[in-house]
DRENGURO-277081 format. One record per residue (C-alpha): x, y, z. Coordinates in steps of 0.5 Angstrom, whole numbers, padded with zeros to 4 digits, always signed. Example, Ala and Ser with C-alpha at 12.3 -4.5 7.8 and 13.67 -1.06 7.14 Angstrom:
// residues 2
+0025-0009+0016;+0027-0002+0014;
This chain:
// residues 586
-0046+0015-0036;-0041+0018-0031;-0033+0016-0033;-0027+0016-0030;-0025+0022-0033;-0032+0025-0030;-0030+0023-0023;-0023+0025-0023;-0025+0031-0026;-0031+0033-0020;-0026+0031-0015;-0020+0036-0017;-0025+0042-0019;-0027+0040-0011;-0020+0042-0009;-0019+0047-0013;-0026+0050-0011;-0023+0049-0004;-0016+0052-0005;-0019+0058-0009;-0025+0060-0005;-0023+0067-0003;-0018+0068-0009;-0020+0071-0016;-0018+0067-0022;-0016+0068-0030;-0019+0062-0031;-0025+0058-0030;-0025+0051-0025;-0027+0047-0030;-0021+0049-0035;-0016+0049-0029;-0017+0042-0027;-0017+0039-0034;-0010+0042-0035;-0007+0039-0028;-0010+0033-0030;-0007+0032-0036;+0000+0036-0034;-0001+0030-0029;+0000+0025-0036;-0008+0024-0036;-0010+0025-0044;-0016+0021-0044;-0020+0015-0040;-0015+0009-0041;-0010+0013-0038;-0014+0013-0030;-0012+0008-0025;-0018+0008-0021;-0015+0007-0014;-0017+0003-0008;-0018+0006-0002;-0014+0004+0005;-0009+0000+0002;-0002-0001+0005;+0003+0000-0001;+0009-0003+0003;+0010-0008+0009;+0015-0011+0014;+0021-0011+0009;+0021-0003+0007;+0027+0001+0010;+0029+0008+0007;+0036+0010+0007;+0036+0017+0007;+0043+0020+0004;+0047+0025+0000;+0048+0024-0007;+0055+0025-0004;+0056+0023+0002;+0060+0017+0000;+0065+0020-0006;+0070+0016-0010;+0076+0020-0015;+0075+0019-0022;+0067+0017-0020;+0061+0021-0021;+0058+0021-0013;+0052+0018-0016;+0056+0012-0018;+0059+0012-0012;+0053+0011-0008;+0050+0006-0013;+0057+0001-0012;+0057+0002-0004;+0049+0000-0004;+0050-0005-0008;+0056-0008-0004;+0054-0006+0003;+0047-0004+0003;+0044-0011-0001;+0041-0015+0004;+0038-0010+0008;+0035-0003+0005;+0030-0003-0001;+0029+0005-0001;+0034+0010-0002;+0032+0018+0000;+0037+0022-0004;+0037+0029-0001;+0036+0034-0006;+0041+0033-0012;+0039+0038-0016;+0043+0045-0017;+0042+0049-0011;+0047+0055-0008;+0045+0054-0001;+0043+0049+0005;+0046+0043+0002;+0041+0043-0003;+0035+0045-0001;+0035+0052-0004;+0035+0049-0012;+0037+0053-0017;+0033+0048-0023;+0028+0044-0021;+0029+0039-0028;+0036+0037-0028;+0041+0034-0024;+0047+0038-0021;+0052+0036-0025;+0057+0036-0020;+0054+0029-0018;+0052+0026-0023;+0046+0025-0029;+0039+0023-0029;+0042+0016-0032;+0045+0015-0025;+0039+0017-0022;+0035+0013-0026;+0039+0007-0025;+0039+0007-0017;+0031+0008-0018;+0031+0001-0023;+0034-0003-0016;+0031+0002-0010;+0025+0005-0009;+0027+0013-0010;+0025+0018-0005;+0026+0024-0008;+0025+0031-0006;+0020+0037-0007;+0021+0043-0004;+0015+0045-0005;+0016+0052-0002;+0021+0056-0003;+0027+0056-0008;+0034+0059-0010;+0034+0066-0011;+0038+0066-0016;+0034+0061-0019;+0031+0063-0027;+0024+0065-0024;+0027+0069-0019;+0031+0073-0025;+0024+0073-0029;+0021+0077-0022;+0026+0082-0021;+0026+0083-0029;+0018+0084-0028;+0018+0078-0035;+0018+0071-0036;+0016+0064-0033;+0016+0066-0026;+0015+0073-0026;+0009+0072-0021;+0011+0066-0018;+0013+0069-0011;+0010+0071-0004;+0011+0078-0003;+0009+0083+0003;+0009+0090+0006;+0014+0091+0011;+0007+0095+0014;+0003+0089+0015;+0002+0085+0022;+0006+0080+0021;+0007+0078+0028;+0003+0072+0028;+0008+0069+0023;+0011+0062+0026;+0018+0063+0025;+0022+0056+0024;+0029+0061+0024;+0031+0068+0026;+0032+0072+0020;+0028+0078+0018;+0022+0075+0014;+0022+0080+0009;+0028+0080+0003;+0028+0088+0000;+0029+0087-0007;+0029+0092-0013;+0026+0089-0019;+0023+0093-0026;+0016+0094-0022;+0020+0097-0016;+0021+0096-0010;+0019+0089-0008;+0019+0085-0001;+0019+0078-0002;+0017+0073+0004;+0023+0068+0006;+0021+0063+0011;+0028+0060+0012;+0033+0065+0009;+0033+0070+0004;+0037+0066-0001;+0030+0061+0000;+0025+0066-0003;+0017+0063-0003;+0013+0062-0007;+0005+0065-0008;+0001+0059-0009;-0005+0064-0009;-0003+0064-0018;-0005+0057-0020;+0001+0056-0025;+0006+0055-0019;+0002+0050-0018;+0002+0047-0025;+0009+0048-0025;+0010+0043-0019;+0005+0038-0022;+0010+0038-0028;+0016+0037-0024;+0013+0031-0021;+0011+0028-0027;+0019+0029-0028;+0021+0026-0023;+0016+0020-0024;+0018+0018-0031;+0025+0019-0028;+0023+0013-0023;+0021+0017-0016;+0016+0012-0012;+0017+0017-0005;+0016+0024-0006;+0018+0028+0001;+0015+0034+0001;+0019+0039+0004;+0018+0044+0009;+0010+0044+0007;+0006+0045+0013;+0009+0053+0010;+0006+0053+0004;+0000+0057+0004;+0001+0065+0007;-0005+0069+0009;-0002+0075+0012;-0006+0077+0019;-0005+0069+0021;+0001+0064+0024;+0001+0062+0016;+0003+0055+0018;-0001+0049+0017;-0007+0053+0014;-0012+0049+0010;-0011+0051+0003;-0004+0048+0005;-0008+0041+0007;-0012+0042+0001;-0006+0043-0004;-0003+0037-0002;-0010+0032-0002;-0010+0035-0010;-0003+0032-0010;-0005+0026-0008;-0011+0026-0012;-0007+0027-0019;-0002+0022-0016;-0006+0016-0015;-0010+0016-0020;-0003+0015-0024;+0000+0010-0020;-0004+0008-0014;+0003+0006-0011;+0006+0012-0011;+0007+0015-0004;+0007+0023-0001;+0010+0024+0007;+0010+0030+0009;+0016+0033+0012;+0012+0038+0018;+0017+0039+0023;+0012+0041+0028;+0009+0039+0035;+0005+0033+0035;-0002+0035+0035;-0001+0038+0028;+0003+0034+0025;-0002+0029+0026;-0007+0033+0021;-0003+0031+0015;-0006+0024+0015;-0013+0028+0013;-0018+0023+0012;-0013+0018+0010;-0014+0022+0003;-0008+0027+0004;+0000+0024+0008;+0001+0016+0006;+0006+0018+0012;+0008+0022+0016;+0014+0025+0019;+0015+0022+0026;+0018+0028+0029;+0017+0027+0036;+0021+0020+0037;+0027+0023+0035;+0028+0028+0042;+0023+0023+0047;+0028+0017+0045;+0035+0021+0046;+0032+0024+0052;+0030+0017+0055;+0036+0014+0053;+0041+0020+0056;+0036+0020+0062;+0035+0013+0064;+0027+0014+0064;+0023+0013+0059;+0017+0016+0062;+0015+0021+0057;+0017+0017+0051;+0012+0012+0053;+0006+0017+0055;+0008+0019+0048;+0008+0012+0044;+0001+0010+0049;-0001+0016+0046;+0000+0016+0038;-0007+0014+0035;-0006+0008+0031;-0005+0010+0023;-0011+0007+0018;-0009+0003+0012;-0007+0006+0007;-0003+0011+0011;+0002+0010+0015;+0007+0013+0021;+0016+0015+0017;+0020+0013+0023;+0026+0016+0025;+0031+0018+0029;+0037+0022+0025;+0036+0025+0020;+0041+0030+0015;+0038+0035+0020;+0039+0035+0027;+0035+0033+0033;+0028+0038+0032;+0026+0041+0039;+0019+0043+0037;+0016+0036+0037;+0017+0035+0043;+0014+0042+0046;+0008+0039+0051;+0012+0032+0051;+0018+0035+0055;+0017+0042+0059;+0022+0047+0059;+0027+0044+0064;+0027+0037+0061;+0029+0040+0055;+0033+0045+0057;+0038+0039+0061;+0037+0035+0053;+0040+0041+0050;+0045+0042+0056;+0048+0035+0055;+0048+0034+0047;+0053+0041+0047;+0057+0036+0053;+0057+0032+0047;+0059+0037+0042;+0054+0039+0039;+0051+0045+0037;+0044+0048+0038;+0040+0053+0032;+0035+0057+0034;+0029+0061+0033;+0024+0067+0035;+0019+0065+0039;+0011+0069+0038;+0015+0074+0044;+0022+0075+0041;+0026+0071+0045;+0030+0066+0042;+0029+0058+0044;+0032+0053+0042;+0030+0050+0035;+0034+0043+0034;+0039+0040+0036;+0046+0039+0031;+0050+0033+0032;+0051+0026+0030;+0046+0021+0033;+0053+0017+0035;+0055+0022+0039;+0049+0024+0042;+0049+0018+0045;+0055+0017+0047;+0054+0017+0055;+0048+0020+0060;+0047+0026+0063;+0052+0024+0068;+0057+0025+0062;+0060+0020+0057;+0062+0013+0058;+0063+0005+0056;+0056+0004+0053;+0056+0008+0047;+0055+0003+0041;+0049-0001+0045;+0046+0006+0048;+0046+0007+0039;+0044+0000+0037;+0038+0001+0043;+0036+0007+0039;+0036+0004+0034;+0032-0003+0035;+0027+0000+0038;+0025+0004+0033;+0026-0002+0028;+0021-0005+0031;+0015+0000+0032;+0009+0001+0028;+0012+0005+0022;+0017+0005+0016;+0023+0007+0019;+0029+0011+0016;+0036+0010+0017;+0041+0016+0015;+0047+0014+0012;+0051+0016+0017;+0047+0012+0023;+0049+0005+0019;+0056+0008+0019;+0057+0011+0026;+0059+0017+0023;+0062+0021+0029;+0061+0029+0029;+0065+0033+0023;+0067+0039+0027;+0072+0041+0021;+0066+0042+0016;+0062+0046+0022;+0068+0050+0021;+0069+0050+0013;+0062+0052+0012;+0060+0056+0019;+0053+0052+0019;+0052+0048+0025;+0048+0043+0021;+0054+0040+0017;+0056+0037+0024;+0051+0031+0022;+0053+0031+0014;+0060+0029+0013;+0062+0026+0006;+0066+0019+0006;+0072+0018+0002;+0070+0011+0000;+0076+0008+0000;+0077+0011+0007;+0071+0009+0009;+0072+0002+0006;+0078+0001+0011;+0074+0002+0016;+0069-0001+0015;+0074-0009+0014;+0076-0007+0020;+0073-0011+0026;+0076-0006+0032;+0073+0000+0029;+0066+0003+0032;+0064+0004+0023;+0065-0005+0023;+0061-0006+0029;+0056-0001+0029;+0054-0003+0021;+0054-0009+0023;+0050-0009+0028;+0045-0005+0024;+0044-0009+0019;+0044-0016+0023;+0037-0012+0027;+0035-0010+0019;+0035-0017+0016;+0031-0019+0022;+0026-0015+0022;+0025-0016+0014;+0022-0023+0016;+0017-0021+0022;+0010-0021+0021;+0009-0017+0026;+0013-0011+0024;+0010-0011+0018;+0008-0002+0018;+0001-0003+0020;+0001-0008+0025;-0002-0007+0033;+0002-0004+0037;+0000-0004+0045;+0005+0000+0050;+0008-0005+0055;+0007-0002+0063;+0014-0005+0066;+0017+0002+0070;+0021+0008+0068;+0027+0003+0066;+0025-0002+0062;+0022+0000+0055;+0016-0004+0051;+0011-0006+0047;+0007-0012+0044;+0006-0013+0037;+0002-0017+0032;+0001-0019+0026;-0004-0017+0021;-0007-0024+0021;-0006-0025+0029;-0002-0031+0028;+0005-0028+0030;+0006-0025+0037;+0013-0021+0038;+0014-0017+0044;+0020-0011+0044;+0023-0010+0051;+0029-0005+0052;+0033-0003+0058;+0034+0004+0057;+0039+0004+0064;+0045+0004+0065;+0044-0002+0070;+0043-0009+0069;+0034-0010+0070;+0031-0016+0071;+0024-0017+0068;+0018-0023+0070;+0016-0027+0063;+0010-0027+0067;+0009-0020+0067;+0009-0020+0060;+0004-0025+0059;+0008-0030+0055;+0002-0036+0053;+0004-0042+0056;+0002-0046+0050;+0007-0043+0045;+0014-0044+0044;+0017-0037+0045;+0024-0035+0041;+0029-0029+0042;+0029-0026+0035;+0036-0023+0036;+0040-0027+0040;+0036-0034+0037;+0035-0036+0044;+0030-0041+0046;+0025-0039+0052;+0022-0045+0055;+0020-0042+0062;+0016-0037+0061;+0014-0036+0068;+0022-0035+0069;+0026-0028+0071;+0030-0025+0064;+0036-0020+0066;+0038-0015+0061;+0045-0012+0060;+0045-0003+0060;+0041-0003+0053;+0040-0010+0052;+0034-0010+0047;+0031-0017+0046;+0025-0019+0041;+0021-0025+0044;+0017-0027+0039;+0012-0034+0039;+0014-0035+0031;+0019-0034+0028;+0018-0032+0021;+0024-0033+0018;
């Protein structure tokens, strides 16, 4: 008879015999994949959950909020109290998932080079605090999965040559070719370090306080799987895998998106859901378009997938007035099966990410992006290109100021150019996410870009609560109008059918000016039509055009405003979005 535990165990040691293949182990398949089974929580046949296949986990309602556990601080409060108290009181009615960026122990880039992966920096507060956000909001949480803290215990451990960690690391010969290397920064690759077996060079992708790790030795992998059984049962729903498409290093290749890496996280996937079938993974790839649509696998790999391509196509057709490259794009996008499922974003703690948009927008197109966003007081990161020359590799500045004008330079529309942004993403097929700071319309912080000499802490103020407060209860501030706006679109969309993440999506074909999409509801019984100006100018649109169907009754969703000519012309306002819809499911 062929069990639970039978099956599982056949389809781990089928990724681990694809993991492995070319690299010798201590341990037979058999032994290592009973040992990340009940790592995992599995002990015997009545803890497997057997999941089912294609099944949508989330629907209409789910909006994540990306956040710092300090982006809102109180005195006298542990920031995660904080944050708890501000969603409670601001964020109720509107967001059902929180991302708490990495709030573990780190000593570089605002928490992405962590220390200890198994306890909470203190500074922001506990595993209770967590736990309790996790209890009210679906917990997004992150694994930083390819690299940790140089100054983390198993990095000590490698340099003494002992220890946990001791052979954890990825390491090189300054001899090797290592010209292939796809390089997200500028910095030299290689970090000399002397340990207890002599002089070691050790493989940073990002910087050299972010050493990498050697999947290659099998017991990294069962010490993440650990650490996800952690983050489980301290209430995690999310998992971000960050930086993930690094994860597998092959020297003489690119060492980006190789297969073990796709192999790697199918395995995750495999042990996650056998668990909880509910749980997702989104794999944070922020590369071009076409590769970062491979993390999908055969819907058994990414629940979601990062959207990287949107934020750059949508600034640039909202600077530009044009939304043709935007709408060749979405035409483009091959609907996600069940069971998998687009992340929707268009600010984030990081920047405006440009490698997404290579082969979308050529180098002229980009190049005048840029050239604009630094008008606007943005910064620019770069990297190395395969020829050595730098490129630009994101965009730092705050959503709110990167549209506050055109390419001809700033100008009234600012707040309706961002809640445009915004309902457009809303409504496209997908989860969205929304950074804090896009609910709050957090302007650019040049005083932390000064403070820490990193570009990116333009996009990553920290709110003095009762500041912030203040702001928020006054009606004539840009924080006041921006959230609520934001969430009146939110508590829309949460109510549509048709927005539901899996729901038909068809690209309308009305011009270079006006922007749309029609979807549909999974049962075909609601309709909404998403229609924005992304110009500066009033444009007119024909219901006709759009193909209203006589015998419906037709409503905008936004304004409440009935439709009843739908052989009528409509006129939209400088980035006036209007969602006509034949049921209002509210």
């Amino acid at each position: 008879m062929t069990t639970n535990w039978t099956i599982l165990h056949e389809k781990v040691m089928h990724h681990l015999d694809a993991i492995y293949a070319d690299v010798p182990l201590d341990m037979p398949i058999g032994k290592l994949a009973t040992q990340l089974i009940e790592t995992i929580g599995i002990k015997n046949e009545e803890d497997i959950v057997m999941p089912g296949p294609y099944v949508n986990y989330w629907d209409e309602e789910d909006i994540i909020m990306i956040t710092y556990g300090d982006s809102v601080i109180q005195e006298g409060e542990t920031p995660l109290t904080t944050l708890y108290n501000f969603l409670n009181k601001y964020c109720n009615t509107t967001i059902n998932n929180v991302h708490i960026l990495p709030f573990f122990p780190y000593s570089s880039d605002d928490g992405f080079s962590v220390i200890d992966y198994s306890s909470v920096n203190e500074s922001l507060g506990s595993w209770e605090e967590v736990s309790r956000i996790a209890k009210d909001y679906g917990l997004m949480a992150d694994l930083v999965i390819n690299h940790c803290s140089a100054r983390s215990a198993w990095f000590e451990n490698f340099i003494k040559g002992e220890g946990t960690g001791h052979d954890f690391f990825f390491t090189a010969s300054p001899d090797d070719d290592l010209s292939m290397v796809t390089r997200p920064r500028v910095s030299p690759l290689l970090r000399e370090t002397q340990t207890a077996h002599g002089t070691r060079y050790v493989w940073c992708t990002f910087s050299h306080d972010q050493v990498d790790f050697d999947f290659r030795n099998p017991q990294v992998l069962t010490a993440f799987i650990e650490i996800i059984r952690l983050y489980i049962d301290k209430g995690s729903k999310i998992f971000r895998l960050d930086a993930v498409a690094f994860l597998w290093k092959i020297v003489g290749t690119t060492c980006i998106n190789l297969i073990q890496t796709h192999e790697v996280i199918r395995l995750i996937r495999t042990l996650i859901e056998h668990i909880d079938p509910t749980i997702m993974l989104i794999t944070e790839t922020n590369i071009p378009n076409r590769e970062n649509l491979t993390y999908f696998g055969n819907a058994n790999e990414a629940h979601a997938i990062y959207n990287f391509s949107l934020p750059p196509l949508l600034v640039n057709t909202l600077v530009t007035g044009n939304c043709r490259y935007l709408k060749s794009w979405i035409m483009s996008m091959p609907p996600a099966q069940n069971g998998t499922t687009y992340f929707n974003f268009i600010a984030s703690h990081d920047g405006i990410g440009l490698r997404p948009a290579e082969g979308l927008l050529d180098e002229e197109e980009i190049s005048e992006l840029v050239h604009t966003m630094q008008n606007f007081g943005g910064k620019v990161s770069w990297r190395a290109s395969a020829h050595g020359q730098q490129k630009p590799y994101e965009i730092n500045i705050t959503l709110f100021d990167a549209l506050q004008g055109t390419v001809k330079g700033p100008d009234k529309w600012q707040i309706e150019r961002f809640i445009c942004a915004h309902a457009i993403m809303l409504a496209m097929e997908g989860i969205p996410g929304i950074y804090i700071h896009s609910m709050l319309g957090t302007s650019n912080d040049y005083e932390k870009v000064a403070n820490t000499g990193q570009n990116r802490s333009i996009n990553r103020k920290r709110w003095s609560l009762p500041e912030l407060e203040a702001l928020l209860d006054s009606p004539y501030s840009q924080h006041h109008k921006v959230l609520t706006r934001m969430s009146q679109l939110i508590r829309i969309r949460k109510t549509q059918d048709a927005f539901h993440p899996n729901a038909t999506q068809y690209t309308l074909q009305m011009g270079d000016q006006i922007f749309g999409f029609w979807r549909q509801s999974l049962d075909r019984k609601q309709s909404v039509f998403c229609i924005s100006n992304i110009s500066d100018e009033e444009q007119s649109i024909l219901l006709t055009d759009i193909n209203l169907v006589g015998t419906d009754n037709w409503l905008e969703l936004i304004s409440r405003e009935v439709i009843s000519d739908v052989n009528a012309f409509m006129t939209l306002q400088p980035y006036q979005t209007v969602w006509i819809s034949n049921q209002d499911s509210e």
